[in-house]
C-alpha positions as CSV (number, residue, x, y, z in Angstrom):
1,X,117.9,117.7,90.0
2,X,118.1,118.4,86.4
3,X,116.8,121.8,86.8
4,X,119.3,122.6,89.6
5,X,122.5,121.5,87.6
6,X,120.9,123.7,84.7
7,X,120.8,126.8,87.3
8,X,124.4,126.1,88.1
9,X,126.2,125.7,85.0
10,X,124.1,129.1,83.6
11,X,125.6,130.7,86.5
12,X,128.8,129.6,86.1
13,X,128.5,130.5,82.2
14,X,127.1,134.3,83.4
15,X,130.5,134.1,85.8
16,X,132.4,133.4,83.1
17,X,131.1,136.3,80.7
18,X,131.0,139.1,83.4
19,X,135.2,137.6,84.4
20,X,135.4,138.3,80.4
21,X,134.1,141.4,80.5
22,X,136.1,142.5,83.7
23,X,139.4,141.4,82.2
24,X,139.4,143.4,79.1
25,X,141.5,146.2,80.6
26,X,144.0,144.2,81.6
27,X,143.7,142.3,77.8
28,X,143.9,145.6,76.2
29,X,146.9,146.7,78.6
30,X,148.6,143.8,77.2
31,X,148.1,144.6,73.6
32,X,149.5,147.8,74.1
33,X,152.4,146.4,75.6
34,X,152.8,144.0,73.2
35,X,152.1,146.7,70.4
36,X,154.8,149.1,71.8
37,X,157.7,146.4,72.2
38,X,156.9,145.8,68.4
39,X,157.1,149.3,67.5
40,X,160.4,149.7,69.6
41,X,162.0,146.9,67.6
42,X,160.7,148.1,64.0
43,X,162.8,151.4,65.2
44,X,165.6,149.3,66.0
45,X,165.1,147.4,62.9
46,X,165.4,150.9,61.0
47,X,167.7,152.1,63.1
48,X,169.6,155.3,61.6
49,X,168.2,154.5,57.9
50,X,165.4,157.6,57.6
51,X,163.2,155.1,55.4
52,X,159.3,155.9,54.3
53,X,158.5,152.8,54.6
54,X,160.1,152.2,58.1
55,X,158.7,155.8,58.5
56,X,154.9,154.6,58.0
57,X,155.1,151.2,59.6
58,X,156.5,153.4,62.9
59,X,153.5,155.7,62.0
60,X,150.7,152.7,61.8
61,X,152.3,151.3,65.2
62,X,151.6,154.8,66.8
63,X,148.0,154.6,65.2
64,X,147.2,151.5,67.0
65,X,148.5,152.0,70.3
66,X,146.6,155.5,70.7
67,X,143.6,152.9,69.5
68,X,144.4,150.4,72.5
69,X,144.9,153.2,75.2
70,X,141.2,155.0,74.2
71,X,139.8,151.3,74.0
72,X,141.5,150.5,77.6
73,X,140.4,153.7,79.0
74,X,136.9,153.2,78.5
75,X,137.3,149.6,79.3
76,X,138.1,150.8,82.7
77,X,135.5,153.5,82.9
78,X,132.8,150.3,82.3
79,X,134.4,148.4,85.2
80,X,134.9,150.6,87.4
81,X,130.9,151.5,86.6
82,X,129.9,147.9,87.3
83,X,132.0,147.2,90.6
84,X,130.9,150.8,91.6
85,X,128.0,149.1,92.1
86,X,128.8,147.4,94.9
87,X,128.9,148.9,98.6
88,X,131.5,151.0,99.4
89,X,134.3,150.0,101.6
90,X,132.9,145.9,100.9
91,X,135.4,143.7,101.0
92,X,134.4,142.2,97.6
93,X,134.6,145.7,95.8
94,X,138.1,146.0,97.1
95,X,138.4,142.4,95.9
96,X,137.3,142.8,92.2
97,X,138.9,146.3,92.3
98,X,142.5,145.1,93.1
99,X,142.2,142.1,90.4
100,X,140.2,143.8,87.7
101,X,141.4,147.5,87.8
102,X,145.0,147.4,89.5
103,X,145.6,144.2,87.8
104,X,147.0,142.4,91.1
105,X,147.7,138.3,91.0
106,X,145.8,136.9,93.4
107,X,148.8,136.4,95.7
108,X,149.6,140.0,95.9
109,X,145.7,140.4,96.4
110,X,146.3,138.2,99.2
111,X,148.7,139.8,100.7
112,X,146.9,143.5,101.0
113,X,143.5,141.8,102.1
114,X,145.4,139.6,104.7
115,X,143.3,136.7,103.6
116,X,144.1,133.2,102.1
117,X,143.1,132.4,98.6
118,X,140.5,130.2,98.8
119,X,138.3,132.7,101.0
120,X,139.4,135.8,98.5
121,X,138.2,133.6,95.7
122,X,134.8,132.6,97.7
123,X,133.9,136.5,98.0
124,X,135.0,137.3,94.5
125,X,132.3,134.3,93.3
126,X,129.9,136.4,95.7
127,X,130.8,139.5,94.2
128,X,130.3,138.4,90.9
129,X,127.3,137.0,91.9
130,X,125.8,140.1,93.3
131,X,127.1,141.8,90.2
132,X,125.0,139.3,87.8
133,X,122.0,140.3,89.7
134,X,121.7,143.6,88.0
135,X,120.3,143.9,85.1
136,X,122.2,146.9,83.7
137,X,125.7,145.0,84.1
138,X,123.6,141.4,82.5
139,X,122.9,143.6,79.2
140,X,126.7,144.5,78.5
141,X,127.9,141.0,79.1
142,X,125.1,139.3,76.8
């Protein structure tokens, strides 16, 4: 029995690594939002005054959001690697691929699939399941 608990929380732990590793677009999406709303309200800040320091803090907010986009592209390059492993036209690619790539809630993801939540969330455990078998994918999540 002990053994069998074990297997399930290290599963649940490996689910909750690869979920980790499958939001970090949509993490670094964020950043650069949240980045670019900062910049936009420095400028405002600065408004008509031509100042150098305004002038470099507008310059270091540029630096870091060309930082998050490179960082987000190859984010999504990795996932869409690791669902790409998955069988074409599956229901759980299109699953993972509308949450972790289009960033859909799961309500909207709901709504395309036609399905209710509970199932869509049963085959995105089976997805992520079938995802954790290989090794390749194990390696970047460790």
């Amino acid at each position: 029995m002990a053994r069998k608990i074990k297997r399930k929380t290290n599963r649940n732990n490996d689910r909750k690594k690869l979920r980790t590793f499958l939001l970090r677009y949509d993490t670094l999406v964020k950043e650069k939002d949240s980045l670019s709303e900062q910049r936009r309200l420095v400028q405002c800040t600065i408004g008509k005054v031509n100042s150098v320091s305004g002038t470099e803090k507008l310059a270091e907010f540029d630096a870091l959001i060309e930082r998050a986009k490179a960082e987000a592209a190859q984010a999504v390059c990795d996932i869409k690697a690791a669902i790409g492993t998955l069988p074409i036209g599956s229901m759980e690619r299109k699953i993972l691929e509308l949450r972790y790539i289009s960033r859909y809630s799961w309500d909207k993801i709901c709504y395309v699939i036609h399905m209710e939540r509970s199932r869509t969330c049963e085959l995105e455990s089976v997805a992520l399941d079938r995802l954790l078998t290989n090794e390749e994918i194990r390696q970047k999540i460790s």
